[in-house]
mmCIF file as Biopython writes it, N, C-alpha, C and O atoms, coordinates in Angstrom:
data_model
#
loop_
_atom_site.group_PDB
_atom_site.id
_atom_site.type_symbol
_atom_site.label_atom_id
_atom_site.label_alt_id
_atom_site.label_comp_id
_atom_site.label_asym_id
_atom_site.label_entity_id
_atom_site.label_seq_id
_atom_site.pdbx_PDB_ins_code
_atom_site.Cartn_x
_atom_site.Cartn_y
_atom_site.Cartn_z
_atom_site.occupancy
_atom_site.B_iso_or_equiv
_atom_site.auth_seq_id
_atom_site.auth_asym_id
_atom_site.pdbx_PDB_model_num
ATOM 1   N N  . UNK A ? 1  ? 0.843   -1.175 0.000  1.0 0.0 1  A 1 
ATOM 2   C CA . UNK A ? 1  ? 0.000   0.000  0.000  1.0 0.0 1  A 1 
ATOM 3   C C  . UNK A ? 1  ? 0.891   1.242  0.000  1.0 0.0 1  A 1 
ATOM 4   O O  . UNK A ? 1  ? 1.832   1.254  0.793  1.0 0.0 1  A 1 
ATOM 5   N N  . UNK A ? 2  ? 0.692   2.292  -0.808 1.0 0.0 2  A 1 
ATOM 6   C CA . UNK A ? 2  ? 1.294   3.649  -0.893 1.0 0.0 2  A 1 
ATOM 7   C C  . UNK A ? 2  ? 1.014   4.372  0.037  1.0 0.0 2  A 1 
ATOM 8   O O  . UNK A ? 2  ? -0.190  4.525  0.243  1.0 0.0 2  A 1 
ATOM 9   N N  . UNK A ? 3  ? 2.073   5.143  1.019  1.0 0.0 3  A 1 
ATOM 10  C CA . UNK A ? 3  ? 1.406   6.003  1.805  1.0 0.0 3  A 1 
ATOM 11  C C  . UNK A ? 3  ? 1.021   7.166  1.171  1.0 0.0 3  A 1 
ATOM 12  O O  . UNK A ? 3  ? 1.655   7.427  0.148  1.0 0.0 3  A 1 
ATOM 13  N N  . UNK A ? 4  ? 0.468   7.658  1.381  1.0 0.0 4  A 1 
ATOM 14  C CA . UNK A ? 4  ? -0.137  9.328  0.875  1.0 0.0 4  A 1 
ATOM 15  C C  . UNK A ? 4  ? 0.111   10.422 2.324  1.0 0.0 4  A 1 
ATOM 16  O O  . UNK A ? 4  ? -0.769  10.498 3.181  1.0 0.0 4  A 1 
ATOM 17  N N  . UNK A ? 5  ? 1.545   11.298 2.442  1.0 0.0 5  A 1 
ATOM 18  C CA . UNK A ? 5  ? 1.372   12.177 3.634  1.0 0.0 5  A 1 
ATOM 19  C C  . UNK A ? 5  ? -0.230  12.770 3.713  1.0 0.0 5  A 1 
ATOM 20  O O  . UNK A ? 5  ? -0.702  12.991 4.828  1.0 0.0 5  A 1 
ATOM 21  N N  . UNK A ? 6  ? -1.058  13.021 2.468  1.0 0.0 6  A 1 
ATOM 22  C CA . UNK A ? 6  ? -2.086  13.907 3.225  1.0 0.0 6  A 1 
ATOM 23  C C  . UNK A ? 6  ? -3.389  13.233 3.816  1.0 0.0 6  A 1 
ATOM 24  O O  . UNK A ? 6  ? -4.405  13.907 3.985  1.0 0.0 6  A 1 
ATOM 25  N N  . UNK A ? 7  ? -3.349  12.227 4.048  1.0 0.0 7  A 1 
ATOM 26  C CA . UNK A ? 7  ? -3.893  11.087 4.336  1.0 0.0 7  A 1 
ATOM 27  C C  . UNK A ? 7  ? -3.865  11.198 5.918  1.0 0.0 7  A 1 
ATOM 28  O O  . UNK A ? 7  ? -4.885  11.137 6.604  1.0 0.0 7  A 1 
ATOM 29  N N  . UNK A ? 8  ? -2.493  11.379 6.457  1.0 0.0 8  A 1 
ATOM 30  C CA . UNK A ? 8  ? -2.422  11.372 7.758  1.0 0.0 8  A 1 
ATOM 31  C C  . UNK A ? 8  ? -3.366  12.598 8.971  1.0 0.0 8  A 1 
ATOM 32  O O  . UNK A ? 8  ? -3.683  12.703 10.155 1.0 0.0 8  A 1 
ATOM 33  N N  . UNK A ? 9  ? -3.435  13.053 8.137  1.0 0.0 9  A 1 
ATOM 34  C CA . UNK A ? 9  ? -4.383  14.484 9.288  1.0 0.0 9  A 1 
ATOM 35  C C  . UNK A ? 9  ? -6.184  13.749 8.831  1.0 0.0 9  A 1 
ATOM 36  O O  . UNK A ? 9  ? -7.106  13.931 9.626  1.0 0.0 9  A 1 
ATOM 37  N N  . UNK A ? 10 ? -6.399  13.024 7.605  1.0 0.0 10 A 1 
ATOM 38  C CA . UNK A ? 10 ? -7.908  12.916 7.342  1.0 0.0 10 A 1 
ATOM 39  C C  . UNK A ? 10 ? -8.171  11.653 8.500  1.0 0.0 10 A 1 
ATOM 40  O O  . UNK A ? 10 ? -9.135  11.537 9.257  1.0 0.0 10 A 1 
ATOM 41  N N  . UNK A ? 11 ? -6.930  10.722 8.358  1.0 0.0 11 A 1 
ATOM 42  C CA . UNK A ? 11 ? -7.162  9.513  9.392  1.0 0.0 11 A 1 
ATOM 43  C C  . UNK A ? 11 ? -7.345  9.998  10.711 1.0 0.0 11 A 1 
ATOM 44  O O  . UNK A ? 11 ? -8.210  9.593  11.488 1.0 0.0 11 A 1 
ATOM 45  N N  . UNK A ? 12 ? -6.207  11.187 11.022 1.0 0.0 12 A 1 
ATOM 46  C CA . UNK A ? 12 ? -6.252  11.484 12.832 1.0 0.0 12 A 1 
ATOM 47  C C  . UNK A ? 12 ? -7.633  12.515 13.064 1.0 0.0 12 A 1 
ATOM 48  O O  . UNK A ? 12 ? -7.856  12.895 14.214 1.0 0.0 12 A 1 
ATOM 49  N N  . UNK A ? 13 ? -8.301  12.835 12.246 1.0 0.0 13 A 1 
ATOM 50  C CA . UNK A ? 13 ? -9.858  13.500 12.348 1.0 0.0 13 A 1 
ATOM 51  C C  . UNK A ? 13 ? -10.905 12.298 12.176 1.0 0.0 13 A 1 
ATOM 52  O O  . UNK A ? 13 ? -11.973 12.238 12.786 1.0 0.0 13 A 1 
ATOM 53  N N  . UNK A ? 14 ? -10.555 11.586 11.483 1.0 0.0 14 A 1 
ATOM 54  C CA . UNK A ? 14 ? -11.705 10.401 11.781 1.0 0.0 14 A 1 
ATOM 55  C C  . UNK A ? 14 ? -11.577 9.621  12.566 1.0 0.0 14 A 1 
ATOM 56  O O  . UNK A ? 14 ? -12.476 8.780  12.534 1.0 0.0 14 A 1 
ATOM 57  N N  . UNK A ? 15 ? -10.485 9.400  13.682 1.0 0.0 15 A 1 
ATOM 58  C CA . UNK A ? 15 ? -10.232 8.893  15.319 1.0 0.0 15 A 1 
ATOM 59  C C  . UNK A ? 15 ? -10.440 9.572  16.135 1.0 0.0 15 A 1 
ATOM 60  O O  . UNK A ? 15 ? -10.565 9.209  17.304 1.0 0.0 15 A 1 
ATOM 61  N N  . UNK A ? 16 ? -10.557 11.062 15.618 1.0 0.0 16 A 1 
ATOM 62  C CA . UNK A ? 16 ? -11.023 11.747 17.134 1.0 0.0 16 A 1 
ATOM 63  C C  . UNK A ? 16 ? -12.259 12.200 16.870 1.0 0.0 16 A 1 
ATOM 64  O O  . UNK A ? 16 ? -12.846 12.675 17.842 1.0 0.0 16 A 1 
ATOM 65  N N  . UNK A ? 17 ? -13.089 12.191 15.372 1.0 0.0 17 A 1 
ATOM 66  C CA . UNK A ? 17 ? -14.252 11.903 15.608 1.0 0.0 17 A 1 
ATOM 67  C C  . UNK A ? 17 ? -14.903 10.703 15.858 1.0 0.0 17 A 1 
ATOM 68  O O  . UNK A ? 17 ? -16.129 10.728 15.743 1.0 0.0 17 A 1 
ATOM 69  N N  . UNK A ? 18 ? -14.305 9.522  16.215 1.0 0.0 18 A 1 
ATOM 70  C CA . UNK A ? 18 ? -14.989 8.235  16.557 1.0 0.0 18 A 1 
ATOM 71  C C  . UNK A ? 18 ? -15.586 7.792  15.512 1.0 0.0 18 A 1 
ATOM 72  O O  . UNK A ? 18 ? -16.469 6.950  15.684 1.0 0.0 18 A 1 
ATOM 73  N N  . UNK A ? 19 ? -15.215 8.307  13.958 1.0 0.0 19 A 1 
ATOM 74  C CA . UNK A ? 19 ? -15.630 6.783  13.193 1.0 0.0 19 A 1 
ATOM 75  C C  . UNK A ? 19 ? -14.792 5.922  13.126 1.0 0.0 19 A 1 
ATOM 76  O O  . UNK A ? 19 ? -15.094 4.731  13.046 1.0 0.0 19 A 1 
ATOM 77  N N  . UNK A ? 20 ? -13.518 6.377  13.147 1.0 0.0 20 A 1 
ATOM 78  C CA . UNK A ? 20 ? -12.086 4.946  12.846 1.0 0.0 20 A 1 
ATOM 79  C C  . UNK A ? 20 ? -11.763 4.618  14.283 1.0 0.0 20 A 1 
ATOM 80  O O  . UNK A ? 20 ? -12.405 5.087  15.223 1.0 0.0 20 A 1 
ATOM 81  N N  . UNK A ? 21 ? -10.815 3.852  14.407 1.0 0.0 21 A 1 
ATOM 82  C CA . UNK A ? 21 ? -9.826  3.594  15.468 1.0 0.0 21 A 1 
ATOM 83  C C  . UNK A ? 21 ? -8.412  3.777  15.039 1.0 0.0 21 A 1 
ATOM 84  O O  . UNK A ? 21 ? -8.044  3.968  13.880 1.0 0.0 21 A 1 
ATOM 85  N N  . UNK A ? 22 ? -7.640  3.698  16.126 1.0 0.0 22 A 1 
ATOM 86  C CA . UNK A ? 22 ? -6.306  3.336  15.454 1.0 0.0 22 A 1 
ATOM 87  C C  . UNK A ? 22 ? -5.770  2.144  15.038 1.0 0.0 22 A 1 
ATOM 88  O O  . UNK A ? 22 ? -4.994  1.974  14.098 1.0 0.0 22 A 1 
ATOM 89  N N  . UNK A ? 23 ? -6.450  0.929  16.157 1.0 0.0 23 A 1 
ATOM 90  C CA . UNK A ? 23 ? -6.233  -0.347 15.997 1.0 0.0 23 A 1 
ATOM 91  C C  . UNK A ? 23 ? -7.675  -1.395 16.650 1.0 0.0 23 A 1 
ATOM 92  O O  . UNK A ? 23 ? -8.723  -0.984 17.149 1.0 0.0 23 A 1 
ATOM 93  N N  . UNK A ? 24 ? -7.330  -2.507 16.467 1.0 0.0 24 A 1 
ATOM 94  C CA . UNK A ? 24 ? -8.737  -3.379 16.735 1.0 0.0 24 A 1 
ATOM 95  C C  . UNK A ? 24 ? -8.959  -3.461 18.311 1.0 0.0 24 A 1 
ATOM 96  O O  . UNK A ? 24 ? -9.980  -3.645 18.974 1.0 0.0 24 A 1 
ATOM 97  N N  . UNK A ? 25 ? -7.601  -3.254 18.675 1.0 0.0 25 A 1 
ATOM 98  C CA . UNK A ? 25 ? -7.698  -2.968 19.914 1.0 0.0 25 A 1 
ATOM 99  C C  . UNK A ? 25 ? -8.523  -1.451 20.855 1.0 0.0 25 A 1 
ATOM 100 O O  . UNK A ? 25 ? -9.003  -1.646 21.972 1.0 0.0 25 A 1 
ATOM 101 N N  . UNK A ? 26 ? -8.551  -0.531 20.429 1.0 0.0 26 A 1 
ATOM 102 C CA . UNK A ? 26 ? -9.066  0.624  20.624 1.0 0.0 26 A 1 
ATOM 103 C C  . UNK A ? 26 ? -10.681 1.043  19.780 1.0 0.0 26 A 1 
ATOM 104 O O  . UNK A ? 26 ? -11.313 2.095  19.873 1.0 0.0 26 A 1 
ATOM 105 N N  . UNK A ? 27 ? -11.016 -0.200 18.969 1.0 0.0 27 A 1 
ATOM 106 C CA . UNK A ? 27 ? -12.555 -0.016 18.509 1.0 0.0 27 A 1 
ATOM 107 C C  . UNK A ? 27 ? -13.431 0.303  19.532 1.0 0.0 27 A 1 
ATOM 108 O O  . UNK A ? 27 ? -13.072 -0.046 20.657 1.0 0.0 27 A 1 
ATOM 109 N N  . UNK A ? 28 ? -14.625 0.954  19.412 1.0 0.0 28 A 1 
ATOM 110 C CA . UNK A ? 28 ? -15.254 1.000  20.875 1.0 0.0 28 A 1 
ATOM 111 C C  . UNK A ? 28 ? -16.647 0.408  20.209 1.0 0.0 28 A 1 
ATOM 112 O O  . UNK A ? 28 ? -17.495 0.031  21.018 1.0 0.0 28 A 1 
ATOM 113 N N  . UNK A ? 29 ? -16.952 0.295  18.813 1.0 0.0 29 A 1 
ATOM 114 C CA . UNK A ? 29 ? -18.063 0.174  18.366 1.0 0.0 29 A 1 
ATOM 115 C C  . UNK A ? 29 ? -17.661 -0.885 17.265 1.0 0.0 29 A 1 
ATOM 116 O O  . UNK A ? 29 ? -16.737 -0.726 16.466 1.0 0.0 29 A 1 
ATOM 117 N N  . UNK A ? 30 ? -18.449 -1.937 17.334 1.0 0.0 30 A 1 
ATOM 118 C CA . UNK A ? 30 ? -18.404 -3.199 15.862 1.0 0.0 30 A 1 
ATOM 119 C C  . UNK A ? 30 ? -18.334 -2.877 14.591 1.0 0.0 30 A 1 
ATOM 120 O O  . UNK A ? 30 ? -17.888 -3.681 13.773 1.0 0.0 30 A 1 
ATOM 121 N N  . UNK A ? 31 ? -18.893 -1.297 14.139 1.0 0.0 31 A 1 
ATOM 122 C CA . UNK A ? 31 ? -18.783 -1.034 12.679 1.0 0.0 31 A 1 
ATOM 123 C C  . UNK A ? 31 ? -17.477 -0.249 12.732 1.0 0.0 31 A 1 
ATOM 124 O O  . UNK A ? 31 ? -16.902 0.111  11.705 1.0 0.0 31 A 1 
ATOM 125 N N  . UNK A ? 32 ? -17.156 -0.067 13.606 1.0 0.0 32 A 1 
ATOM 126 C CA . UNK A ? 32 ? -15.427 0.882  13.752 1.0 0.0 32 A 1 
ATOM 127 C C  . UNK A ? 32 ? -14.819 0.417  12.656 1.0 0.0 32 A 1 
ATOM 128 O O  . UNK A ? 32 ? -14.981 -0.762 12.339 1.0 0.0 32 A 1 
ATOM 129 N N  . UNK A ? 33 ? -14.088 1.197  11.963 1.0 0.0 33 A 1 
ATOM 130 C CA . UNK A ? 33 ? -13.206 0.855  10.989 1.0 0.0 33 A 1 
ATOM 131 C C  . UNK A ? 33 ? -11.410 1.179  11.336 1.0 0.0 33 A 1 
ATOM 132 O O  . UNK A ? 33 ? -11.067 2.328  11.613 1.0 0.0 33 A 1 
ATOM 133 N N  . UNK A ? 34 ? -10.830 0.537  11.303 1.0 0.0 34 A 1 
ATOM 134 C CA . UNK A ? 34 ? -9.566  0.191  11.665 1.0 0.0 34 A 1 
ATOM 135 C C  . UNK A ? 34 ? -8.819  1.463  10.256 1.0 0.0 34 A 1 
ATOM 136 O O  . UNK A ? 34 ? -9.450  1.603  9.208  1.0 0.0 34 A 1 
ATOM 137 N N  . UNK A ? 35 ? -7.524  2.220  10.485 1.0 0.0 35 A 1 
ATOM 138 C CA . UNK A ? 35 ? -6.721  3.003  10.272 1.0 0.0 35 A 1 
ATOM 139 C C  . UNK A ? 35 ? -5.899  1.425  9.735  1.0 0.0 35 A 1 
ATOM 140 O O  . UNK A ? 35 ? -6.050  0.335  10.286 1.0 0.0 35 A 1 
ATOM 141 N N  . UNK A ? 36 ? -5.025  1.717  8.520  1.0 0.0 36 A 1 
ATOM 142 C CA . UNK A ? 36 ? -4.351  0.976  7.602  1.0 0.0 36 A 1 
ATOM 143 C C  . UNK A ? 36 ? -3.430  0.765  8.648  1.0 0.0 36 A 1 
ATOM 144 O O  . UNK A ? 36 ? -3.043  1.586  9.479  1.0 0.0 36 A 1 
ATOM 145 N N  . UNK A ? 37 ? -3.068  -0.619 8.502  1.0 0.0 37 A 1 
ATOM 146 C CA . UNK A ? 37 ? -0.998  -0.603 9.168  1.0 0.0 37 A 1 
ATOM 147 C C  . UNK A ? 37 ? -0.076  0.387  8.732  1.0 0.0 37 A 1 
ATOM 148 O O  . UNK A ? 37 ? 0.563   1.001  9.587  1.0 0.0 37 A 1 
ATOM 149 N N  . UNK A ? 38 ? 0.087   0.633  7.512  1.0 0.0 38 A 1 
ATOM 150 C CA . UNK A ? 38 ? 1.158   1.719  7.130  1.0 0.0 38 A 1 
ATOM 151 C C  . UNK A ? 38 ? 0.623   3.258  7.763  1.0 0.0 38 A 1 
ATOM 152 O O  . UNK A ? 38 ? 1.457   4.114  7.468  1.0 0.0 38 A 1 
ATOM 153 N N  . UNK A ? 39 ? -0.194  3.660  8.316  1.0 0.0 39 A 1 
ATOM 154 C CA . UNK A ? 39 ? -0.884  4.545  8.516  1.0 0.0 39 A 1 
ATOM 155 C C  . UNK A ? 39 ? -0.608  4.983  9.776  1.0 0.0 39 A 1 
ATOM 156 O O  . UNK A ? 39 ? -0.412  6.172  10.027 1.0 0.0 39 A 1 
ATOM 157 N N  . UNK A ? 40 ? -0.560  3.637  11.032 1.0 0.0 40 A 1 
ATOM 158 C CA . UNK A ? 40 ? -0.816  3.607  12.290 1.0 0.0 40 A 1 
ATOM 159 C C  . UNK A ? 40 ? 0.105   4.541  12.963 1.0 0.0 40 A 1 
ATOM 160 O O  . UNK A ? 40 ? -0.614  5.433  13.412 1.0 0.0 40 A 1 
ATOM 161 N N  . UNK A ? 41 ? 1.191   4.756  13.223 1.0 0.0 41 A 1 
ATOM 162 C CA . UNK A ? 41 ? 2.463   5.298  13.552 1.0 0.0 41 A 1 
ATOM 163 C C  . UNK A ? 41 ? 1.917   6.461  13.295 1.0 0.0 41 A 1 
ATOM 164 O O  . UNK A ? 41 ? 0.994   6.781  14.046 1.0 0.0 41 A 1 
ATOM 165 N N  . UNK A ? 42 ? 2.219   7.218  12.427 1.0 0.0 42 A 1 
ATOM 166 C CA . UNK A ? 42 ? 2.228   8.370  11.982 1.0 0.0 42 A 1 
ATOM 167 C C  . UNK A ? 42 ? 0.898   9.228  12.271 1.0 0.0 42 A 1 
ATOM 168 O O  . UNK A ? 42 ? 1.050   10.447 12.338 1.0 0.0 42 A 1 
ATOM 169 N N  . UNK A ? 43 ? -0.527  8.644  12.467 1.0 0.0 43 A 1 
ATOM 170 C CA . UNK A ? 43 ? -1.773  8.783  12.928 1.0 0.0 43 A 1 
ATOM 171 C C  . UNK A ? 43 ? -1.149  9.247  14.617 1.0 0.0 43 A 1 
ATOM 172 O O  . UNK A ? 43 ? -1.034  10.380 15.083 1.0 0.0 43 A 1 
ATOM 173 N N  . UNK A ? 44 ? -0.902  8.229  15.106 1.0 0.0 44 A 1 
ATOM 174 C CA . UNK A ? 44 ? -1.344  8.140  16.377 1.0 0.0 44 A 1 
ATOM 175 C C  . UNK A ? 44 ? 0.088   9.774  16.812 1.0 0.0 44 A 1 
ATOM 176 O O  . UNK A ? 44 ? -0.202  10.543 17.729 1.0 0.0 44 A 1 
ATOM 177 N N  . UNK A ? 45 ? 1.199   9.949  16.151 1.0 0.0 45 A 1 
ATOM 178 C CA . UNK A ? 45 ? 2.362   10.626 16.578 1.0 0.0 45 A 1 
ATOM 179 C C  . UNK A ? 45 ? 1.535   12.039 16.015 1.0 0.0 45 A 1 
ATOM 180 O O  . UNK A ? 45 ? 1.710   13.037 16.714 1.0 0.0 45 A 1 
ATOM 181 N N  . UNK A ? 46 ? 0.742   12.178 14.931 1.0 0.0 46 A 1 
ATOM 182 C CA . UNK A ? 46 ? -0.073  13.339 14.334 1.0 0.0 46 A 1 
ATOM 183 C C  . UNK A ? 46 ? -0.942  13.581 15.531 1.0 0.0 46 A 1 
ATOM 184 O O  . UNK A ? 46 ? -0.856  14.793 15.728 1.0 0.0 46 A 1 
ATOM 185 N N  . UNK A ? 47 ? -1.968  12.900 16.696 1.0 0.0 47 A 1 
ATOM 186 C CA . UNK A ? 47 ? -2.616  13.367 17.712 1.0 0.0 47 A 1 
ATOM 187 C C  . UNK A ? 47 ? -1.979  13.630 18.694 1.0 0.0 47 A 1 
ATOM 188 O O  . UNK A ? 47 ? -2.305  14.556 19.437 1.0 0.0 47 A 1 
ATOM 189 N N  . UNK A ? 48 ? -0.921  12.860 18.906 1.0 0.0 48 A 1 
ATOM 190 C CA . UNK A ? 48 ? -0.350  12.927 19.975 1.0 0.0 48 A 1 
ATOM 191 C C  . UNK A ? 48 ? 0.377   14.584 19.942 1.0 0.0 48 A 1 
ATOM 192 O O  . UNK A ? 48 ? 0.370   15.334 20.918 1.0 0.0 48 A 1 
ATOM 193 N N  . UNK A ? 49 ? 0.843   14.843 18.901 1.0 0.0 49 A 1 
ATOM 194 C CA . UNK A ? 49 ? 2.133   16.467 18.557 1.0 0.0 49 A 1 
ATOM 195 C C  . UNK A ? 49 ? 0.497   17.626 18.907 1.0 0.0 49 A 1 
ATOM 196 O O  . UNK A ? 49 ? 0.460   18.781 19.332 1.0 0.0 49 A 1 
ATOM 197 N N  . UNK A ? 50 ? -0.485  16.822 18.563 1.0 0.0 50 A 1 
ATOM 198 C CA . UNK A ? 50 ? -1.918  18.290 18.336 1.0 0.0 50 A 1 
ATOM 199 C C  . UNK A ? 50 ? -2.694  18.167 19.717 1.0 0.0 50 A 1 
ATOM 200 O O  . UNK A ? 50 ? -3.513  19.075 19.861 1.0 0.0 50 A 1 
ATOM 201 N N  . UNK A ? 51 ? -2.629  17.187 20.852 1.0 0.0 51 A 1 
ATOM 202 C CA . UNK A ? 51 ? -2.978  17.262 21.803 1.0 0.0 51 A 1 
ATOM 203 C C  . UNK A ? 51 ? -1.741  17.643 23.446 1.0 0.0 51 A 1 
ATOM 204 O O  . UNK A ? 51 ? -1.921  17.587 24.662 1.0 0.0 51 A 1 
ATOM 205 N N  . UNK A ? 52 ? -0.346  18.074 22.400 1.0 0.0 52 A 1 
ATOM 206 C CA . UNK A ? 52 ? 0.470   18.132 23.476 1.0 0.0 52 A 1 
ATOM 207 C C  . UNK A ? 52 ? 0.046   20.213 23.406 1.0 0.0 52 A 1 
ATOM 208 O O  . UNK A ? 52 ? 0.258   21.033 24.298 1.0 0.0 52 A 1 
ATOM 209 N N  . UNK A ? 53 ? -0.580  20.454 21.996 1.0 0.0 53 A 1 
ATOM 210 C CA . UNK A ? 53 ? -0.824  21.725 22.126 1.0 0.0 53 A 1 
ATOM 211 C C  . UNK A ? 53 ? -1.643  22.358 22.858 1.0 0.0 53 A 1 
ATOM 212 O O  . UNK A ? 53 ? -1.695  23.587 22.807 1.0 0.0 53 A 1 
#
């Protein structure tokens, strides 16, 4: 799978609006849709840099 950088801010807005997760582990709802593997890292380091603000 290709990463796409602008990809990474649309994924970390659809985890903190609660349609995605980051992983299967963090679903809170059965239709949750899981964030790509190549994706995961860079998602979770994109909320983490915008919630240290």
């Amino acid at each position: 799978m290709t990463k796409w950088a602008y990809m990474i801010p649309i994924y970390a807005y659809l985890v903190r609006a609660g349609a995605w997760a980051i992983s299967d582990e963090d679903k809170t709802k059965d239709d949750q849709k899981v964030v790509p593997e190549v994706y995961r890292a860079d998602v979770a380091e994109y909320l983490a840099k915008r919630a240290a603000k």
